[in-house]
KOLZA-375150 format. One record per residue: z, y, x of N, C-alpha, C in turn; residue number from 0. Coordinates in pm, 1 decimal. Layout:
ATOM Z Y X Z Y X Z Y X NUM
...
end
This chain:
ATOM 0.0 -118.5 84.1 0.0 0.0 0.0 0.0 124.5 88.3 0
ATOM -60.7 160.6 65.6 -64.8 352.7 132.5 -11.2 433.2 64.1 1
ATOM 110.3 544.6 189.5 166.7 635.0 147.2 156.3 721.8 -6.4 2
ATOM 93.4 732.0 -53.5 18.2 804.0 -123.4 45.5 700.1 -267.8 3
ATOM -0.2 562.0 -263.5 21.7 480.7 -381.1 176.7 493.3 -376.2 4
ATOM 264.1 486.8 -310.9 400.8 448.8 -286.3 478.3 566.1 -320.9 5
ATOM 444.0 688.4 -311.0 485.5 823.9 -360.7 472.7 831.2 -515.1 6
ATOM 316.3 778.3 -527.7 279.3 786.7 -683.1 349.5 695.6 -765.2 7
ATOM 389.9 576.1 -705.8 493.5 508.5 -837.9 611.1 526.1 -830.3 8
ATOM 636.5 577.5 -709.5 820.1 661.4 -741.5 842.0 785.5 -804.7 9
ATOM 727.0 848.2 -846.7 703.3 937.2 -881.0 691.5 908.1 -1046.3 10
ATOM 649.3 799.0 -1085.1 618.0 770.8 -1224.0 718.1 710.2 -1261.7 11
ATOM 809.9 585.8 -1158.1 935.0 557.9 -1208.0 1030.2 639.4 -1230.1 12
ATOM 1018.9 754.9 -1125.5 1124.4 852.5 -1147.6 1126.7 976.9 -1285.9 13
ATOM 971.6 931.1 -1375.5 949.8 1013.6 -1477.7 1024.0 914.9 -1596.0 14
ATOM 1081.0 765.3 -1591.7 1089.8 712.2 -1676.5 1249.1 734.2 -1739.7 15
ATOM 1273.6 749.6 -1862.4 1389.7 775.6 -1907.6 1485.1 704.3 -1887.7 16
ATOM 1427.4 584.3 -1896.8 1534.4 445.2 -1850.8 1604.8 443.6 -1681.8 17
ATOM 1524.3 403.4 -1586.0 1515.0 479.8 -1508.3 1661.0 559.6 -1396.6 18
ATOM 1578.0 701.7 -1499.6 1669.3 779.1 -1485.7 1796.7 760.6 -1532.6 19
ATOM 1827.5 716.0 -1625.6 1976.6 686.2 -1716.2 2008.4 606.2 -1578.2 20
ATOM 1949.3 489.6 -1545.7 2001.1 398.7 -1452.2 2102.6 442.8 -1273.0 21
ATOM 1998.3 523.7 -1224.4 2022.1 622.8 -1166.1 2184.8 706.7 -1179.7 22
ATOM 2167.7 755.0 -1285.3 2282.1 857.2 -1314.0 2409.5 765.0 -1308.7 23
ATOM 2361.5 653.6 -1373.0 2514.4 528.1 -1389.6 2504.7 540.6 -1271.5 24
ATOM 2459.8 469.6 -1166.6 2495.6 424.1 -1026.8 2565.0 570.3 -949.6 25
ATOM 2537.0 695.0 -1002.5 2602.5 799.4 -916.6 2728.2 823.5 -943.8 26
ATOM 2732.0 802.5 -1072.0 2860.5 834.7 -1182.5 2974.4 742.2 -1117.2 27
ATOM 2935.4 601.8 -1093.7 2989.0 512.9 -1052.5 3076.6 519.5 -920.8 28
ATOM 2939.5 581.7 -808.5 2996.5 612.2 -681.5 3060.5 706.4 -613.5 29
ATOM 3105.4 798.6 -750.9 3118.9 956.1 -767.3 3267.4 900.7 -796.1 30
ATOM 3316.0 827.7 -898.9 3402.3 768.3 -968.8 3553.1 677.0 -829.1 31
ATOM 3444.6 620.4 -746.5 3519.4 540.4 -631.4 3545.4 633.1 -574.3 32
ATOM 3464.7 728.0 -540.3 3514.7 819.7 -460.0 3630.6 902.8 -442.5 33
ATOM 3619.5 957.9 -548.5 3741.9 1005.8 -635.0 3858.6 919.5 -609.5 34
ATOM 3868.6 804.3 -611.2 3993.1 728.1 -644.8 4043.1 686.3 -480.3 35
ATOM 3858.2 681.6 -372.6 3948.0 671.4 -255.3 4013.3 808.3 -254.5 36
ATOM 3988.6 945.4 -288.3 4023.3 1096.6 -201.3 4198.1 1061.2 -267.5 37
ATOM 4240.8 967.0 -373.2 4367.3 1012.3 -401.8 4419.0 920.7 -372.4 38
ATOM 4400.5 803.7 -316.1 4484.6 675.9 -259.8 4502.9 690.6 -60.7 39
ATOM 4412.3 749.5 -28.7 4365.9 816.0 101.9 4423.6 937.9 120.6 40
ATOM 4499.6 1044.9 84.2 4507.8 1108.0 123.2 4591.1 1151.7 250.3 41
ATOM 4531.6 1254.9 329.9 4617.0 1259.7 462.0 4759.3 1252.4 448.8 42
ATOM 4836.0 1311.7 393.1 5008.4 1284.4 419.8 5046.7 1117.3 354.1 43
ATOM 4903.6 1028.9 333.8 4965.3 881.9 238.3 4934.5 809.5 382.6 44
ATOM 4855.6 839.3 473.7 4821.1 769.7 599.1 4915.7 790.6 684.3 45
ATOM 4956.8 675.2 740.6 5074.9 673.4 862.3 4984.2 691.0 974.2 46
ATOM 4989.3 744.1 1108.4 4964.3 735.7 1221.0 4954.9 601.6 1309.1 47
ATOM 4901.1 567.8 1352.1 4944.2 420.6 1393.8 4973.8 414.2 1528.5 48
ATOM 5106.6 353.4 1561.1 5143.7 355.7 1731.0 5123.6 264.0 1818.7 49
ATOM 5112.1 258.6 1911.5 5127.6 157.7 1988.9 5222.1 -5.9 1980.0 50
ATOM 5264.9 -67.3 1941.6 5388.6 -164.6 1961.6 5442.9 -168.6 2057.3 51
ATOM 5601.5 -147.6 2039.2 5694.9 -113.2 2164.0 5675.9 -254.8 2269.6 52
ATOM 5758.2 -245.9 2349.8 5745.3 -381.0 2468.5 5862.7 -472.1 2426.2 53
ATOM 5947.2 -417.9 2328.8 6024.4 -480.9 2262.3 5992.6 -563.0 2163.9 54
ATOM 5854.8 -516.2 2081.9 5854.0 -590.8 1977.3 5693.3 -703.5 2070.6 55
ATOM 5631.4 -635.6 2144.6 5561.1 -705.9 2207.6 5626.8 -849.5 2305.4 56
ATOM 5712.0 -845.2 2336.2 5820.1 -954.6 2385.2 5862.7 -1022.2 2326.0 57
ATOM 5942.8 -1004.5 2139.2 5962.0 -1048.1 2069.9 5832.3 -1146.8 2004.7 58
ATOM 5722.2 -1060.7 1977.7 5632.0 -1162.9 1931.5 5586.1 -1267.6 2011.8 59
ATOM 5603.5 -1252.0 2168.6 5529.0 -1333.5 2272.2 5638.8 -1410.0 2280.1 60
ATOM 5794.2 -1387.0 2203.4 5906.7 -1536.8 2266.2 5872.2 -1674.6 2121.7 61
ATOM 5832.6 -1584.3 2029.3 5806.9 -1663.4 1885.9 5672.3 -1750.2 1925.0 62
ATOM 5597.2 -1667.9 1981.3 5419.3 -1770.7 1971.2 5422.7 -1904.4 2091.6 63
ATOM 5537.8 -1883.6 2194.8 5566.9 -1959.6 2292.0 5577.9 -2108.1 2305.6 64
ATOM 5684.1 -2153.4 2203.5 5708.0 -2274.2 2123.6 5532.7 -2331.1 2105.7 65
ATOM 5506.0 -2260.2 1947.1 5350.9 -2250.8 1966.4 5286.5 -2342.9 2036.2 66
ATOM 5251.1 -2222.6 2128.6 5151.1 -2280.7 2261.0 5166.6 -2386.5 2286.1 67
ATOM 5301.8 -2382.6 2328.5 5337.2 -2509.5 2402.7 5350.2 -2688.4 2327.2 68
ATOM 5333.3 -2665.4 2233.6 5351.7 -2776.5 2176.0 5203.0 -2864.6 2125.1 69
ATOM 5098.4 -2706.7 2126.7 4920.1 -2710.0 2119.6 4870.9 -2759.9 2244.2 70
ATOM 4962.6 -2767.4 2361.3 4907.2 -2849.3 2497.4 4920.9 -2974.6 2545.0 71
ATOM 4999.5 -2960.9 2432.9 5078.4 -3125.9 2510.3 4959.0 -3285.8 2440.2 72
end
């Protein structure tokens, strides 16, 4: 198809009423999520995220230890 055919039927689909209704749902829709991330998201609802202390990094590495060790044998 050439440019030109490919313009012309988006051009005729985009004249169709149906179509268009279809269109508008799908914006309405993504307009709709959006919305609901800006108020579940908002900056003061987001924690910062830190590093893990060497405390809790030690702690998790004395728990997974057992673990390992029992996956080698």
């Amino acid at each position: 198809m050439s440019d030109t055919s490919v313009a012309a039927r988006i051009l005729r689909l985009a004249d169709e009423p149906g179509y268009r209704r279809q269109i508008r749902t799908l914006a309405n829709l993504q307009e709709g999520r959006h919305a609901l991330a800006r108020k579940i998201f908002r900056p003061e609802n987001v924690r910062k995220c830190s590093p893990p202390s060497p405390e809790a990094i030690a702690g998790a590495t004395s728990l997974l230890a057992p673990a390992t060790a029992d996956a080698h044998r």
